[in-house]
N, C-alpha and C positions, 0 to 999 in steps of 0.2 A: 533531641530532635533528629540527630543520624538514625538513632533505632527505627523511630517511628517511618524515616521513608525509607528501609531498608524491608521495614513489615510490611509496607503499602507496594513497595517495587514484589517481596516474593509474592501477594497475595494480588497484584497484577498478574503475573508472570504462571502462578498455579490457575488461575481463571483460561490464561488464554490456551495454557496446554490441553486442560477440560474440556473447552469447548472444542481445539482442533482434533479431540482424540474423538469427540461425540460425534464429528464430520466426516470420520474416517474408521469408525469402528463399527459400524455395518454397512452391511450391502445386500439387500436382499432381493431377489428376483423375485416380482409376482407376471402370471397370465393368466390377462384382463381379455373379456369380451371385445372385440374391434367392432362389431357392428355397432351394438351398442352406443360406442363413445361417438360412432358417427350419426345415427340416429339421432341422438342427443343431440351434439354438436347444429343439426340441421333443425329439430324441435326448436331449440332458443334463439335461430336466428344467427349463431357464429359462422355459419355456411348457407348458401341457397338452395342446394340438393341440386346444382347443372352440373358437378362433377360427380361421377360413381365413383366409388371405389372398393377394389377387388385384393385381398388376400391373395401371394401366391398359393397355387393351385385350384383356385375357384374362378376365374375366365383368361379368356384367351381372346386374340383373334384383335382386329385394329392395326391402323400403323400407328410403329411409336416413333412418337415429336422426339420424345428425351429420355435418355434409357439410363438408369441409377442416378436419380433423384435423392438427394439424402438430404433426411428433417432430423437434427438433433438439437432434441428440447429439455433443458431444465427447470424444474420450481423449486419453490421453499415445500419441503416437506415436513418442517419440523411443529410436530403439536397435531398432525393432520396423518387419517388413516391413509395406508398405502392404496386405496381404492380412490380415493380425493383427490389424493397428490398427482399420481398418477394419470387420473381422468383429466386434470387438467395439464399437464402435459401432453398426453397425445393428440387432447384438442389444438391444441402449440402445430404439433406438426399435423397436423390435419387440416388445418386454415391454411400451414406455408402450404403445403402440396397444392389445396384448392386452389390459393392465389396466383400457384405457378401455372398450372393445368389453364386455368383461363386466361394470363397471359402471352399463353402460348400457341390456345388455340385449341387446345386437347381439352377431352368434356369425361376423361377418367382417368384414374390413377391403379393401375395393373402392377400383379407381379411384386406386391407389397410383402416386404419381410420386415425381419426386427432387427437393428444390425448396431446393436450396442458394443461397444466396443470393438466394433468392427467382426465379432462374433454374428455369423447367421443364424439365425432363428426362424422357421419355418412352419405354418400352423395354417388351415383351412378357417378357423376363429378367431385366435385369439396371439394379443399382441406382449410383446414383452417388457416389462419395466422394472427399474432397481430403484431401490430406498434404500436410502440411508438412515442418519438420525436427522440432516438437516436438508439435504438434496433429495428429488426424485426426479430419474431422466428417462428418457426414453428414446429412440434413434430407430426410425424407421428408413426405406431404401424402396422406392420404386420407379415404375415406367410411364411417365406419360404417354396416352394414348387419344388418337381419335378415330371413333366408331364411324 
């Protein structure tokens, strides 16, 4: 009887390290189209299209409500391409921005970068996001504004 929960404790015990090392044994950056995910995001109805939103270095101009906005959003990435995971994440922060943007009174969100781990990421297209085996996040940073 000892053996057996001694087999059942290490064969606990080897399961959980498996799984913590599969959570922590990649990290991969991909860049994903942003319009795209907002196009989309607006197509199925998770947004209205009253907020624009702009990439830094693709507009200017407006005063801003609120200036570094940070959305950091994670999902279950595991069994799911990094393009899935992903899209549904930055839709995460794409909804917060919106939601904030018209709580505030501002009708865009400017000056958008990718600020994952607090690393700047800068792109006229496209947004940055990490996979793992079981997480995919994504951490954008911008400026409410009203045109």
């Amino acid at each position: 009887m000892l053996k057996q929960i001694k087999f059942k404790q290490i064969m606990i015990a080897g399961a959980m390290l498996a799984v913590a090392g599969l959570a922590q044994a990649k990290d991969d950056a991909h860049y994903l189209d942003f319009n795209q995910a907002v196009q989309s995001a607006v197509a199925d109805g998770a947004i209205d299209g009253s907020v624009k939103f702009y990439l830094a270095g693709t507009k200017s101009g407006g005063a801003i409500v609120s200036k570094g906005l940070i959305s950091n959003k994670k999902t279950n990435g595991f069994g799911k391409s990094a393009e899935k995971a992903c899209d549904w994440a930055v839709r995460s922060a794409i909804i917060q921005f919106h939601e904030s943007a018209k709580a505030r009174g501002a009708n865009a969100v400017t000056n958008i970068v990718s600020f994952y781990k607090r690393n700047e990421y800068k792109d006229t297209s496209k947004y940055e996001c990490h996979k793992g085996g079981v997480i995919a996040g994504v951490t954008l940073k911008g400026d409410l504004v009203k045109f």
